[in-house]
N, C-alpha and C positions, 0 to 999 in steps of 0.2 A: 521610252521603255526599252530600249534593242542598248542601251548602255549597260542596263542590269544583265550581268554576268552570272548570278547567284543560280541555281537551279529553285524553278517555281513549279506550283506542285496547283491544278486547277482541277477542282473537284468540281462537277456537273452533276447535279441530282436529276435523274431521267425520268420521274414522276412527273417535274414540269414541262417537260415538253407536252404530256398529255394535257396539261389545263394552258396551250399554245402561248408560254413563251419561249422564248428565244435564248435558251441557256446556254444549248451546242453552238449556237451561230455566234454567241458574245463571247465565250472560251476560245473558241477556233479563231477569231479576230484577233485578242490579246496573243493568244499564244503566239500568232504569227508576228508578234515587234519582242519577244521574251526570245534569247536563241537558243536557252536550255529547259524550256516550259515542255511539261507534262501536262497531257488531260486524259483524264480518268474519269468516263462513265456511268455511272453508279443510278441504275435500272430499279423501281417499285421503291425511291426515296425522293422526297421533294425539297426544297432550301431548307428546308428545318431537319436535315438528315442527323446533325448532331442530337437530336432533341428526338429522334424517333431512332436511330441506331448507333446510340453513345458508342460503342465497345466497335462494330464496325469504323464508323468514325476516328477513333483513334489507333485503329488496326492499321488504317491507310496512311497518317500524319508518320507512326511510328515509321512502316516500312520504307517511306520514301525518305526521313529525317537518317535511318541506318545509310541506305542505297548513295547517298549524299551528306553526309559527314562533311564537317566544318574543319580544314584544315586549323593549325592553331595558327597561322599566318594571315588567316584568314580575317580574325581579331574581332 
């Protein structure tokens, strides 16, 4: 994974931690081999955040897809 260059975007639904799994502890591991990974929190949603907050959901994909833009070299 620490070859991927690309900026990665890891979304944590913080609902699951309340029914004890391990979302923060599996994101905070990958992020650690990613060298331009993002993680982002996201508190009273659980894995199925698309499915319980569509419009959130793509509030975040959009902002980080702006924030990181695909050079056209990029290809």
């Amino acid at each position: 994974m620490s070859a991927v260059r690309a900026p990665a975007l890891l979304v944590v639904a913080g609902g699951g931690d309340r029914l004890g799994t391990p979302h923060r502890a599996r994101a905070t591991a990958i992020a650690a081999h990613l060298p331009r990974a993002e993680t982002l929190v996201v508190d009273d949603l659980t894995h199925a955040m698309p499915l319980e907050d569509p419009v959130l959901t793509a509030r975040i994909i959009s902002e980080f897809v702006t924030r990181h833009r695909l050079s056209e070299s990029a290809g």
